[in-house]
N, CA, C and O atoms as CSV, one atom per row, in Angstrom:
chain,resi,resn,atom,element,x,y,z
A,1,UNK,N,N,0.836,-1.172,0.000
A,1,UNK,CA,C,0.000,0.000,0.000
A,1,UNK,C,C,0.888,1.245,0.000
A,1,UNK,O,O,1.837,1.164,0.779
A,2,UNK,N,N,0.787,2.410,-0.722
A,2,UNK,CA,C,1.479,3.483,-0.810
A,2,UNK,C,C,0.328,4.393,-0.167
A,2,UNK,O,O,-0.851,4.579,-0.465
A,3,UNK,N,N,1.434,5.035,1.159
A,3,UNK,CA,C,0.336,5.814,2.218
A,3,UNK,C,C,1.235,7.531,1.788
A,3,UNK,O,O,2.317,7.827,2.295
A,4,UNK,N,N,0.738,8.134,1.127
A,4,UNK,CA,C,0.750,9.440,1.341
A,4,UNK,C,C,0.280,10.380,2.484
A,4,UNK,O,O,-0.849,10.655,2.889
A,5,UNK,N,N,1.439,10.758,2.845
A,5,UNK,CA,C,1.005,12.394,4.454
A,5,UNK,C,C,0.749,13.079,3.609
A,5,UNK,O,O,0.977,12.990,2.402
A,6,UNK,N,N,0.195,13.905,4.264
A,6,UNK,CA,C,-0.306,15.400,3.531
A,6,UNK,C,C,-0.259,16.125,5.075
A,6,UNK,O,O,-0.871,15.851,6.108
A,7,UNK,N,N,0.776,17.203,4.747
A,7,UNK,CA,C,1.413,17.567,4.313
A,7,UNK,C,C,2.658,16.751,4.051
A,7,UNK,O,O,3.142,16.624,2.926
A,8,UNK,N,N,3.202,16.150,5.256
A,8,UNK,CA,C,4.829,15.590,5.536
A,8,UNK,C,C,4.346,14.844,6.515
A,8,UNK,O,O,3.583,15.344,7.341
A,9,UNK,N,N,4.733,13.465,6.576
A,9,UNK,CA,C,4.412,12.311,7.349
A,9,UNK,C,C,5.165,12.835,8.717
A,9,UNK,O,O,4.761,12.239,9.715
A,10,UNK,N,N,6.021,13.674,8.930
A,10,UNK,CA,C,6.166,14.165,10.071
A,10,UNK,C,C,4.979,15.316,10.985
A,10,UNK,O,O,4.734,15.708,12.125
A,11,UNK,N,N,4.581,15.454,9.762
A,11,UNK,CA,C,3.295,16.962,10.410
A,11,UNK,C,C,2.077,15.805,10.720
A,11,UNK,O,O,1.097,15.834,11.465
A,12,UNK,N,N,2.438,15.114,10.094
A,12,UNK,CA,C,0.669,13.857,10.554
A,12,UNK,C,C,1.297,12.984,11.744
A,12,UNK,O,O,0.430,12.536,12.494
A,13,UNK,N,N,2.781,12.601,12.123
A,13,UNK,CA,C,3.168,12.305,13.301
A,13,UNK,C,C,2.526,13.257,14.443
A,13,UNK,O,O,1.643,12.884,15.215
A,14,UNK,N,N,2.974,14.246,14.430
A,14,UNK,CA,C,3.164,15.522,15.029
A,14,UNK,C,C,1.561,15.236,15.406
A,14,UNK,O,O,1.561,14.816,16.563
A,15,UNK,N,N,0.177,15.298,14.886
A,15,UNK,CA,C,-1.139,15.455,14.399
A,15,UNK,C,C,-1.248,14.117,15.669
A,15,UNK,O,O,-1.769,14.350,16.760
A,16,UNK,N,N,-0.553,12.443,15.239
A,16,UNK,CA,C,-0.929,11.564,16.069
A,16,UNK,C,C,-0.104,11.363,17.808
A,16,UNK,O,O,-0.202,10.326,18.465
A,17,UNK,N,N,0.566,12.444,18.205
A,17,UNK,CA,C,1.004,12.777,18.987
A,17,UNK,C,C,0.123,13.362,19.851
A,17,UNK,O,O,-0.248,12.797,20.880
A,18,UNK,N,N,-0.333,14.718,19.433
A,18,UNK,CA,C,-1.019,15.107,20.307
A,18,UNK,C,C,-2.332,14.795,20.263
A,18,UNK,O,O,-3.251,15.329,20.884
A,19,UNK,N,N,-2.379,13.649,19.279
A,19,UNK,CA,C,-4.191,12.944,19.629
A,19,UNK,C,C,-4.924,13.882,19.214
A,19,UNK,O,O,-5.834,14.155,19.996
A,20,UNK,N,N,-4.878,14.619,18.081
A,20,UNK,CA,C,-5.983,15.080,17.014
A,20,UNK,C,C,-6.527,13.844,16.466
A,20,UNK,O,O,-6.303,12.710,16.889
A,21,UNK,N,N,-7.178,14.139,15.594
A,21,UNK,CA,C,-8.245,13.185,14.453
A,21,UNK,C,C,-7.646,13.584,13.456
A,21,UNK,O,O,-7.289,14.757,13.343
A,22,UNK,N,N,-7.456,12.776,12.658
A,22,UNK,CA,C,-6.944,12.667,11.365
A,22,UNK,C,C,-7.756,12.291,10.660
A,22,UNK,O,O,-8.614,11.549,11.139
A,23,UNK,N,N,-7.831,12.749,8.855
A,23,UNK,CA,C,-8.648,12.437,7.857
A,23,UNK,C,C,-7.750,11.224,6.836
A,23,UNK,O,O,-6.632,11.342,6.334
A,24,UNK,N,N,-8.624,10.177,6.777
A,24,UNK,CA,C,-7.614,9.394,5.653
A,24,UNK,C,C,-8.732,8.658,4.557
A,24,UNK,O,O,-9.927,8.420,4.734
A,25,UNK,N,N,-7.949,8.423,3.479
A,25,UNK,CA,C,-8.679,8.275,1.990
A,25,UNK,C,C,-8.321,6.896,2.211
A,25,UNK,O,O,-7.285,6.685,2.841
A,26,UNK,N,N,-9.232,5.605,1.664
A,26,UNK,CA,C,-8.156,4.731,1.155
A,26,UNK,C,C,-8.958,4.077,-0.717
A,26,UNK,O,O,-10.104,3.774,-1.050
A,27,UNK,N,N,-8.070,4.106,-1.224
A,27,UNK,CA,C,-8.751,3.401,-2.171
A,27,UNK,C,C,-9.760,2.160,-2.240
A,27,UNK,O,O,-9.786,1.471,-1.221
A,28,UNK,N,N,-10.553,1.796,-3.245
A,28,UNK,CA,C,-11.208,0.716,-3.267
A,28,UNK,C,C,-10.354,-0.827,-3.034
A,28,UNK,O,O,-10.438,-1.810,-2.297
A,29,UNK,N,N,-9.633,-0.409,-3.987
A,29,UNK,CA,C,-8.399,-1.512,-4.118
A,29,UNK,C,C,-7.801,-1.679,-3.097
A,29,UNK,O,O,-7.342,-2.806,-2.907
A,30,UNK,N,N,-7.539,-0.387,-1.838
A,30,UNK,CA,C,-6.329,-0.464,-0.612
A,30,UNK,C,C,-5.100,-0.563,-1.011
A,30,UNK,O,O,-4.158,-0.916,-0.303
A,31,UNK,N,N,-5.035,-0.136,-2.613
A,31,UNK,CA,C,-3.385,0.558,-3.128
A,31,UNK,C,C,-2.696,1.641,-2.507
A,31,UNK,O,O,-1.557,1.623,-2.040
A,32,UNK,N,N,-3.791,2.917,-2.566
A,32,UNK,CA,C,-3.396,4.393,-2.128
A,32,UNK,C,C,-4.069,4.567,-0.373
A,32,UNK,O,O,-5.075,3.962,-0.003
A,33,UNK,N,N,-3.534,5.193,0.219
A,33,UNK,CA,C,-3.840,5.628,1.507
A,33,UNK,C,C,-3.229,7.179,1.744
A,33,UNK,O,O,-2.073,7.559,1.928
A,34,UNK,N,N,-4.666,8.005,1.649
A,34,UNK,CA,C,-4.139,9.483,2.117
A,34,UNK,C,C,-4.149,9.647,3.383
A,34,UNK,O,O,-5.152,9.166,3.911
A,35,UNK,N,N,-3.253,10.253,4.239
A,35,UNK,CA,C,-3.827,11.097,5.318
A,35,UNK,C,C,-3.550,11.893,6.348
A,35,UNK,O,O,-2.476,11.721,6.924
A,36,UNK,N,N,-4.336,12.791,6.737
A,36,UNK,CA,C,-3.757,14.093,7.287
A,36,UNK,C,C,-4.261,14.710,8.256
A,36,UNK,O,O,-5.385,14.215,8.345
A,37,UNK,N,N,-4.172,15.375,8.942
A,37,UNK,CA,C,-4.528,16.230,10.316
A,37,UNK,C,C,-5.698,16.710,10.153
A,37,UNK,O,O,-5.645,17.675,9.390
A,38,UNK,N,N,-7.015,16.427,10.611
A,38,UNK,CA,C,-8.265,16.942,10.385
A,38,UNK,C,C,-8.277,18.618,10.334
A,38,UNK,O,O,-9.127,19.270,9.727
A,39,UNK,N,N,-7.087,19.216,11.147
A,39,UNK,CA,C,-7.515,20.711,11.118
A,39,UNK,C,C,-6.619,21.140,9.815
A,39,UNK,O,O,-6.819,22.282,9.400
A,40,UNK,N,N,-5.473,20.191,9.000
A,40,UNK,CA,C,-4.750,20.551,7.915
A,40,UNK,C,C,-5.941,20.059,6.800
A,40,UNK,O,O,-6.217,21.125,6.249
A,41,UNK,N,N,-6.438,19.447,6.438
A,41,UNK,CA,C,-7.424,19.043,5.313
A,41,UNK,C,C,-8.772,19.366,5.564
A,41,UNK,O,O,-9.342,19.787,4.557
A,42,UNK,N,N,-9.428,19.311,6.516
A,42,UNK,CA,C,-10.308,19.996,6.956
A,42,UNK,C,C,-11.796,19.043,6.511
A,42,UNK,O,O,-12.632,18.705,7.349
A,43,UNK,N,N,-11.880,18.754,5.179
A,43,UNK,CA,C,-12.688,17.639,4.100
A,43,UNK,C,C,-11.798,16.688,3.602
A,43,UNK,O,O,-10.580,16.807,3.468
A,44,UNK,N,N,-12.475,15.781,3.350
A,44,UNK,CA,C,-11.755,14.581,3.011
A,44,UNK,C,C,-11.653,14.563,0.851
A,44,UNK,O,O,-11.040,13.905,0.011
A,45,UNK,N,N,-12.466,15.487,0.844
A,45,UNK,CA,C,-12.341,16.013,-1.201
A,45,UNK,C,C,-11.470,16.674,-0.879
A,45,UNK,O,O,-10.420,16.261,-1.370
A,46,UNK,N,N,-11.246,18.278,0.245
A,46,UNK,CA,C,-10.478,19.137,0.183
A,46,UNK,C,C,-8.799,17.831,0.109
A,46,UNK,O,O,-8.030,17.731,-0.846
A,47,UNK,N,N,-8.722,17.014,1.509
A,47,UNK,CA,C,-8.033,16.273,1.148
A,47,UNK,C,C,-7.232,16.034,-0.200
A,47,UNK,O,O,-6.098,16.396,-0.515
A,48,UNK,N,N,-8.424,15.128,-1.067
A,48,UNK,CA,C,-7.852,14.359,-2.167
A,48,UNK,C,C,-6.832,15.446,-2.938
A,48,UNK,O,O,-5.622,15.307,-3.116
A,49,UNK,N,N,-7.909,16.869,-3.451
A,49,UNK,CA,C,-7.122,17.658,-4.183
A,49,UNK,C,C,-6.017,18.542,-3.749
A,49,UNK,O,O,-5.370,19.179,-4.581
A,50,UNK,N,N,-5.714,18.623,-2.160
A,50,UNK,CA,C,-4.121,18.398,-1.380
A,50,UNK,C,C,-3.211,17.754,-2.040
A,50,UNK,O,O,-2.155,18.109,-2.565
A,51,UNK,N,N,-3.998,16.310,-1.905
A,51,UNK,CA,C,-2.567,15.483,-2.399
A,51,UNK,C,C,-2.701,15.258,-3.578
A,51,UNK,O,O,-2.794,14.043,-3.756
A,52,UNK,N,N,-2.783,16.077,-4.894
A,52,UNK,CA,C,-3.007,15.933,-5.927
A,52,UNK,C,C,-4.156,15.338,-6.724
A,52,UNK,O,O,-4.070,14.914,-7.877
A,53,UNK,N,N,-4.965,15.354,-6.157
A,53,UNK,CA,C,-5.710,14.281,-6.966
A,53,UNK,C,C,-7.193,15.140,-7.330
A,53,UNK,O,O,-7.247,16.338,-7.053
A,54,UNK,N,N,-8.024,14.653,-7.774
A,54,UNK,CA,C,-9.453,14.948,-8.286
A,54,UNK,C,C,-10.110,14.861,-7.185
A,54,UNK,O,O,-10.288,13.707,-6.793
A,55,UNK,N,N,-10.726,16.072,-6.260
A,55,UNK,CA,C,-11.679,16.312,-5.778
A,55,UNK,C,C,-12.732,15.714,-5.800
A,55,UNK,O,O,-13.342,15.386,-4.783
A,56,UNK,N,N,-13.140,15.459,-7.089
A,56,UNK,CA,C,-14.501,14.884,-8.197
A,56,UNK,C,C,-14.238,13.336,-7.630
A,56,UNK,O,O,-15.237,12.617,-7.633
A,57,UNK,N,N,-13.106,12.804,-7.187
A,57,UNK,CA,C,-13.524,11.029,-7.054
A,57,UNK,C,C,-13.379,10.365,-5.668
A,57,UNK,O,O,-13.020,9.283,-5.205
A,58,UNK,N,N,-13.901,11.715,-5.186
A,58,UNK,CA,C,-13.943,11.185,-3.613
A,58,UNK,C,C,-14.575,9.618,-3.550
A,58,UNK,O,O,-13.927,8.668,-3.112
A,59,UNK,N,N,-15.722,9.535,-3.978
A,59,UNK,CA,C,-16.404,8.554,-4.246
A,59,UNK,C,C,-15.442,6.613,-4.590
A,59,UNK,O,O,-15.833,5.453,-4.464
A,60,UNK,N,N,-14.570,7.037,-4.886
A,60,UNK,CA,C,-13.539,6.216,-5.413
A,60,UNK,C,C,-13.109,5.466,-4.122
A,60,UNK,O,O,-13.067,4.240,-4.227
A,61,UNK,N,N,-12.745,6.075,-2.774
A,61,UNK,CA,C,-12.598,6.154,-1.598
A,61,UNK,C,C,-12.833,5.485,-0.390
A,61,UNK,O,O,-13.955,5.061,-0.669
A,62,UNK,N,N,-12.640,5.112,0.631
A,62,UNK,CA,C,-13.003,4.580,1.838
A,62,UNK,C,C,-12.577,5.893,2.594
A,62,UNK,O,O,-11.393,6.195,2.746
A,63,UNK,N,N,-13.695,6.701,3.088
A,63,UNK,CA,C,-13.812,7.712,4.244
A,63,UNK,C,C,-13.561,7.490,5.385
A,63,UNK,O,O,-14.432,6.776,5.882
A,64,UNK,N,N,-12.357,7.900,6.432
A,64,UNK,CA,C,-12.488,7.785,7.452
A,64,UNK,C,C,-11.752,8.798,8.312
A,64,UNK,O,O,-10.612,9.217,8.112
A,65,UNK,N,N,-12.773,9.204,9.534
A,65,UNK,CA,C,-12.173,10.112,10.721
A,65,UNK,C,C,-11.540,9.228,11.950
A,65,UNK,O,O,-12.260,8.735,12.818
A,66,UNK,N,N,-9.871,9.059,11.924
A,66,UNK,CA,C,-9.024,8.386,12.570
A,66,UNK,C,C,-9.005,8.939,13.603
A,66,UNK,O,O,-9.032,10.160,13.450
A,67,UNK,N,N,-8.953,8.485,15.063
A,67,UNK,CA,C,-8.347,8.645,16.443
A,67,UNK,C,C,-7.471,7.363,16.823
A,67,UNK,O,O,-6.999,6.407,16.208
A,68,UNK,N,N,-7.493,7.942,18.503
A,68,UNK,CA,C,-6.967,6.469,18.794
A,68,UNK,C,C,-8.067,5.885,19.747
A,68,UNK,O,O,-7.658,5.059,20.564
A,69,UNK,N,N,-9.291,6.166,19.762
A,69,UNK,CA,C,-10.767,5.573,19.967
A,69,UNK,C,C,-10.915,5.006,19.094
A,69,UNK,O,O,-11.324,3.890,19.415
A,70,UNK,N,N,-10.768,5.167,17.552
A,70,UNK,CA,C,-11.559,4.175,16.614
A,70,UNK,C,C,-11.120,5.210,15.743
A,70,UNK,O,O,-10.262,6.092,15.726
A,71,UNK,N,N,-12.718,4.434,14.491
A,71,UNK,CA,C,-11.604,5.051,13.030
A,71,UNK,C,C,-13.495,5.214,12.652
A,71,UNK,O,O,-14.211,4.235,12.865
A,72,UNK,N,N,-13.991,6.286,12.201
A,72,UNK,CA,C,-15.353,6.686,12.051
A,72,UNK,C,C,-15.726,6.464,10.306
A,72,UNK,O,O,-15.309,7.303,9.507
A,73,UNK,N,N,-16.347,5.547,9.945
A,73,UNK,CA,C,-17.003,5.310,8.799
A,73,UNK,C,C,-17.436,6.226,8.011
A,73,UNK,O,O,-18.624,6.321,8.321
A,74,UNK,N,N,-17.224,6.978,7.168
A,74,UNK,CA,C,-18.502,7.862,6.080
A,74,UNK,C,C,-19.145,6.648,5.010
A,74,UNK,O,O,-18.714,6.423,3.879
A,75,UNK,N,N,-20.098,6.056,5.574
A,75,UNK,CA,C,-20.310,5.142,4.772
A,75,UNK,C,C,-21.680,5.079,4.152
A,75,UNK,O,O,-22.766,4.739,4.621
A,76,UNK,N,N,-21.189,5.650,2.554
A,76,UNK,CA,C,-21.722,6.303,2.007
A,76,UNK,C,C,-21.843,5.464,0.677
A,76,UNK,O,O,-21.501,6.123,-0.305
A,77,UNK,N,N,-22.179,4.389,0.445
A,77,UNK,CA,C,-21.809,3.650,-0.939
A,77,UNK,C,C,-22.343,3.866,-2.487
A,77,UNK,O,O,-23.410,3.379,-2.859
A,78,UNK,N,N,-21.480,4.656,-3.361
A,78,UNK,CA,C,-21.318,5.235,-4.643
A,78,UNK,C,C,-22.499,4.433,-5.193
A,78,UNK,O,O,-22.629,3.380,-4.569
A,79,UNK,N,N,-23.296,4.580,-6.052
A,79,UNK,CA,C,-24.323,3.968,-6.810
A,79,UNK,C,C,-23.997,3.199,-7.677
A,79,UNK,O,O,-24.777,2.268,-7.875
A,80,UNK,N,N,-22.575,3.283,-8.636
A,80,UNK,CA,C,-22.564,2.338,-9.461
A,80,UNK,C,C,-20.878,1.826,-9.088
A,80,UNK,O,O,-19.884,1.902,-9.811
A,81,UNK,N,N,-21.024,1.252,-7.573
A,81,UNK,CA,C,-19.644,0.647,-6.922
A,81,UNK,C,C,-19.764,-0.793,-7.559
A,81,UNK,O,O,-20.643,-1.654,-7.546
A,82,UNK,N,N,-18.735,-0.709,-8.021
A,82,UNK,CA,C,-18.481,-2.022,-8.676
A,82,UNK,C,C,-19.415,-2.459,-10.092
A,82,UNK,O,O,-19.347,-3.511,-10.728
A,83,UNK,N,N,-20.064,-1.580,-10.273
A,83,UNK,CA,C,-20.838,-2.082,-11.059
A,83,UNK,C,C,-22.451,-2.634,-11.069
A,83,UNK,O,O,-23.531,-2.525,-11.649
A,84,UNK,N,N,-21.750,-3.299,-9.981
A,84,UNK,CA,C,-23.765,-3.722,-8.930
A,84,UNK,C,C,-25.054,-3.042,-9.000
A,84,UNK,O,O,-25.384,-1.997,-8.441
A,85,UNK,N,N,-25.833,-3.910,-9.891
A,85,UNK,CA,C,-27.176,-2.769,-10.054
A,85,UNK,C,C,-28.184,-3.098,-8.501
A,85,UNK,O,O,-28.780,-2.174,-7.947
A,86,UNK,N,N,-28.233,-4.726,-7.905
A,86,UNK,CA,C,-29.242,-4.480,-6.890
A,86,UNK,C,C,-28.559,-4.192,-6.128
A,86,UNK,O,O,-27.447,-4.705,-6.004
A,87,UNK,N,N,-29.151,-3.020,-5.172
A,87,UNK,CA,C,-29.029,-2.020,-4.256
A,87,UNK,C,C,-28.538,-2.828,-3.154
A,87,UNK,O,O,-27.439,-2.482,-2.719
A,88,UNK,N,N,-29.136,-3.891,-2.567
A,88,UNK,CA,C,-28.811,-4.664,-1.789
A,88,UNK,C,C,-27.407,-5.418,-1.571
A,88,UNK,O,O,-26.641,-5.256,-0.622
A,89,UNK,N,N,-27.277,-6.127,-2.476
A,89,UNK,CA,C,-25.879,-6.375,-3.519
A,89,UNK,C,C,-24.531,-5.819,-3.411
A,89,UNK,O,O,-23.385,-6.267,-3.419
A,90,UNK,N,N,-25.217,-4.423,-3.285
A,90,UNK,CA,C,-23.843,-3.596,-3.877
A,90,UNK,C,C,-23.572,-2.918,-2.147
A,90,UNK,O,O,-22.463,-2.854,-1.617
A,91,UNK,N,N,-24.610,-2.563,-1.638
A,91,UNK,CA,C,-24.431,-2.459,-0.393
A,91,UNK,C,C,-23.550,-3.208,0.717
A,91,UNK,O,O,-22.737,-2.760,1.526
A,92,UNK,N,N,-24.084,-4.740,0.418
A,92,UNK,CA,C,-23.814,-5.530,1.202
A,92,UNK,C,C,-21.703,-6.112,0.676
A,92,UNK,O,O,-20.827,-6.441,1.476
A,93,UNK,N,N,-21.627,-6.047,-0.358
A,93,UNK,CA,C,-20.404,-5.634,-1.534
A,93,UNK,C,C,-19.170,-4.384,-0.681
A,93,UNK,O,O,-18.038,-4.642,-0.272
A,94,UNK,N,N,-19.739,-3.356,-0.647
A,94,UNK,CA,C,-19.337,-2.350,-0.117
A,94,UNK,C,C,-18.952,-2.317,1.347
A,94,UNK,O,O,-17.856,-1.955,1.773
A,95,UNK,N,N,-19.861,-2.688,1.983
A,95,UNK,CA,C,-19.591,-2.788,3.751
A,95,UNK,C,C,-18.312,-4.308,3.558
A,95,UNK,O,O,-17.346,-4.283,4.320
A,96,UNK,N,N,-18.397,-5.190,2.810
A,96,UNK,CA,C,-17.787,-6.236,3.199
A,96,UNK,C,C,-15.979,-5.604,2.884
A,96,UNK,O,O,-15.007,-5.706,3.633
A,97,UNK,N,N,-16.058,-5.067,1.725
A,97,UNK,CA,C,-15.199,-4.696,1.439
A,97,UNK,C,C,-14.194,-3.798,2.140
A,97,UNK,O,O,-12.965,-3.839,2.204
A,98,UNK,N,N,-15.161,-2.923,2.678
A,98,UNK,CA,C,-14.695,-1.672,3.163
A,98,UNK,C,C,-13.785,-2.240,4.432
A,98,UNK,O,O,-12.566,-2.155,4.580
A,99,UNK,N,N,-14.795,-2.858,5.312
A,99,UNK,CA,C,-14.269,-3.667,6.782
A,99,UNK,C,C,-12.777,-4.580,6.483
A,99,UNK,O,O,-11.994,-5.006,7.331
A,100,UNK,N,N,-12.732,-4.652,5.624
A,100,UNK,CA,C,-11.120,-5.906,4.986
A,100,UNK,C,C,-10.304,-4.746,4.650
A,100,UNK,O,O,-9.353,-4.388,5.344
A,101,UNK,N,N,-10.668,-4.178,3.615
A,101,UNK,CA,C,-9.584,-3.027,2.848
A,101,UNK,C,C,-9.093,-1.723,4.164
A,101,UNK,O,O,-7.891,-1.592,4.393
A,102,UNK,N,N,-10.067,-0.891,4.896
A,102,UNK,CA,C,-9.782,-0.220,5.867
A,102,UNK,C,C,-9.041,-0.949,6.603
A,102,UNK,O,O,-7.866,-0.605,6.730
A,103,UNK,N,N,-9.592,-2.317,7.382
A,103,UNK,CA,C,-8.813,-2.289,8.231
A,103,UNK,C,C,-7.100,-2.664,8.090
A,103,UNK,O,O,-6.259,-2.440,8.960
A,104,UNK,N,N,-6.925,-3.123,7.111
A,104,UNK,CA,C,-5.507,-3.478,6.855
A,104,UNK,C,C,-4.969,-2.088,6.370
A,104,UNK,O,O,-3.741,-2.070,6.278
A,105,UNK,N,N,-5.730,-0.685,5.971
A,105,UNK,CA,C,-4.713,0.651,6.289
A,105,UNK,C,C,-4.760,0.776,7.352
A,105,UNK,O,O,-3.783,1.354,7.829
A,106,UNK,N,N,-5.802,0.362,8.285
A,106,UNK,CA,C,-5.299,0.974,9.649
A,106,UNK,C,C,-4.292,0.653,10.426
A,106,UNK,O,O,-3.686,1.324,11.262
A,107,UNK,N,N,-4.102,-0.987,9.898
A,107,UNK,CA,C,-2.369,-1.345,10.826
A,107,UNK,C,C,-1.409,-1.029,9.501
A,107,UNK,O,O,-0.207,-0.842,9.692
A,108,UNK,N,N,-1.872,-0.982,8.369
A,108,UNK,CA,C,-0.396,0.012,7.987
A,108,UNK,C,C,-0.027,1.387,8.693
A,108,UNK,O,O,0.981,2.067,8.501
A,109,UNK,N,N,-1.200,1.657,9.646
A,109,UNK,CA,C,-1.042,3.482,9.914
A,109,UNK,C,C,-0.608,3.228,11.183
A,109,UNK,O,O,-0.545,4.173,11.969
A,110,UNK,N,N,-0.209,1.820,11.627
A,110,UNK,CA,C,0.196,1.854,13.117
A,110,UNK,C,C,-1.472,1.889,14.330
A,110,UNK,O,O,-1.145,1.998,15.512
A,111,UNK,N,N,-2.545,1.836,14.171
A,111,UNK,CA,C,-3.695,1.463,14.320
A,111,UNK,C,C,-4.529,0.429,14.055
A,111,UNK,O,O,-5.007,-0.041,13.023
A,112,UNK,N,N,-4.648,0.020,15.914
A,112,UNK,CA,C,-5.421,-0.943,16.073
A,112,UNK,C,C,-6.704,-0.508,16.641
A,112,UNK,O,O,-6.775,-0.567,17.869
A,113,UNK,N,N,-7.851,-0.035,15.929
A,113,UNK,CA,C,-8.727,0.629,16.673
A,113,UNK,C,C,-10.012,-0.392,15.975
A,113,UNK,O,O,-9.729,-1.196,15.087
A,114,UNK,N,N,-11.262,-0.258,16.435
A,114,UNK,CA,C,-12.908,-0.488,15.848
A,114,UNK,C,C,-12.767,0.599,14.993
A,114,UNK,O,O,-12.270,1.710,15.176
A,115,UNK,N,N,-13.426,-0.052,13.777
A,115,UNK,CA,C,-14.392,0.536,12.936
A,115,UNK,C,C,-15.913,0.626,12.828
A,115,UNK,O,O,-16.665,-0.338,12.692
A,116,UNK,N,N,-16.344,2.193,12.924
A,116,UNK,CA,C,-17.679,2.591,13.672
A,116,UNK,C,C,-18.377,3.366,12.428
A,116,UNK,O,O,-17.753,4.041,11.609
A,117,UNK,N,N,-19.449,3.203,12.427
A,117,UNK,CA,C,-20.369,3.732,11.283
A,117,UNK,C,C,-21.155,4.499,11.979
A,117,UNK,O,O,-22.084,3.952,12.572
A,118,UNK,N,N,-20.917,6.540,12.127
A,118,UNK,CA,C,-21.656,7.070,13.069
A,118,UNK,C,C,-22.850,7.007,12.737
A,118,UNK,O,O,-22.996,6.625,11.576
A,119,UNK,N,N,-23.953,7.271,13.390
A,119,UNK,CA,C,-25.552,6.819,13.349
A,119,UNK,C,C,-26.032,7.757,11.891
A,119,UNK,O,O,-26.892,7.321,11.126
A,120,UNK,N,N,-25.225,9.282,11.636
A,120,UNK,CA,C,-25.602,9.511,10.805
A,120,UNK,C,C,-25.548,8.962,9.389
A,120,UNK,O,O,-26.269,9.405,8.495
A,121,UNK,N,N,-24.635,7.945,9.208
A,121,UNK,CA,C,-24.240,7.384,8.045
A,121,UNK,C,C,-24.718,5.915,7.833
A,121,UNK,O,O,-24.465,5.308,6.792
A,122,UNK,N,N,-25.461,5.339,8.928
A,122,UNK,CA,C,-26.166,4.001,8.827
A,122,UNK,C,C,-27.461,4.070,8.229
A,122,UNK,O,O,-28.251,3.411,8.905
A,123,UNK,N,N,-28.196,4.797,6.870
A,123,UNK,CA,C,-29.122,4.537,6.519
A,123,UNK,C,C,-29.093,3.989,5.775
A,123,UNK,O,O,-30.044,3.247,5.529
A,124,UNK,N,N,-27.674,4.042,4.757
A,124,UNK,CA,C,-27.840,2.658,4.180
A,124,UNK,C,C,-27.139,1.305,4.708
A,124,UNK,O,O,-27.540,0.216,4.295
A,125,UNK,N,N,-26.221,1.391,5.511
A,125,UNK,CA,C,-25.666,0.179,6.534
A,125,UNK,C,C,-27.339,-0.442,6.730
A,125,UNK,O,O,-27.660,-1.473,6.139
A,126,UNK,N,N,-28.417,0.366,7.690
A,126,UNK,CA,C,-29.829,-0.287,7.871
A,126,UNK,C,C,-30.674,-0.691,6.918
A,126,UNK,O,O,-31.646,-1.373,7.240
A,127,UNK,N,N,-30.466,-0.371,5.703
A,127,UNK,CA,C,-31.228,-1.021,4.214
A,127,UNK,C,C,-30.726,-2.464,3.690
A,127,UNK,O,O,-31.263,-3.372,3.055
A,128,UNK,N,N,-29.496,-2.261,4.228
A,128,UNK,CA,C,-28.667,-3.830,4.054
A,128,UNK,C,C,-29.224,-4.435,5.187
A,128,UNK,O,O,-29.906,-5.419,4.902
A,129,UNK,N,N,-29.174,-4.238,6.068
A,129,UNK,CA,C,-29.775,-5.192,7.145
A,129,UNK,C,C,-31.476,-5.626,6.710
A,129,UNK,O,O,-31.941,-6.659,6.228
A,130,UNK,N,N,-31.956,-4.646,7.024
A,130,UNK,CA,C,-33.543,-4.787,6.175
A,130,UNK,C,C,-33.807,-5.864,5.202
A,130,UNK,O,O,-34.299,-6.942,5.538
A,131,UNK,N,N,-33.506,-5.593,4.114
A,131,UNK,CA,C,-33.177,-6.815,3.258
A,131,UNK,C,C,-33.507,-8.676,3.383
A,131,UNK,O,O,-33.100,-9.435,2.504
């Protein structure tokens, strides 16, 4: 996995030192891993186009707000992820994925924490369950 700091993997040390929250990207694949000091990136798009990249493919992404409590879900699954037309499918696709691919950036990031889906972002986590 190639983990990009934003700014300098020393300023995101610096960030997990004094126990800020950090913002990190990870790809679908779990090739790329962005991430950076919640008060240096501020958004997780503002993020992407930090570290060069397209704003526009946040979506591309695994969202997450890092501590050393846990690692907070934006789990938000793109409409045509993977391709998957039933909703259910692609949902259930997405959460499986996400839980494997995140968590193996999180012990590349030196983090052993839960992964938490805040209540605002479980409406579709609860449509998969529904189902």
């Amino acid at each position: 996995m190639d983990i990009i700091y934003y700014p300098v993997r020393e300023a995101v040390n610096e960030a997990v030192k004094a126990k800020e929250p950090l913002l990190v990207l990870i790809s679908f694949d779990g090739q790329t891993c962005i991430v950076s000091s919640a008060d240096e990136a501020v958004e997780h798009h503002i993020l992407l186009e930090k570290a060069g990249f397209s704003s526009r493919d946040v979506d591309k992404y695994f969202r997450i707000v890092l501590g050393d409590d846990g690692a907070d879900w934006t789990f938000v699954c793109p409409p045509d992820y993977k391709g998957i037309t039933d909703k259910q499918r692609r949902i259930t696709a997405f959460y499986k994925d996400g839980i494997s691919v995140i968590s193996d950036a999180l012990l590349g990031l030196g983090f052993m924490v839960g992964i938490n889906i805040p209540k605002r972002y479980q409406r579709h986590f609860e449509y998969m369950m529904s189902e």
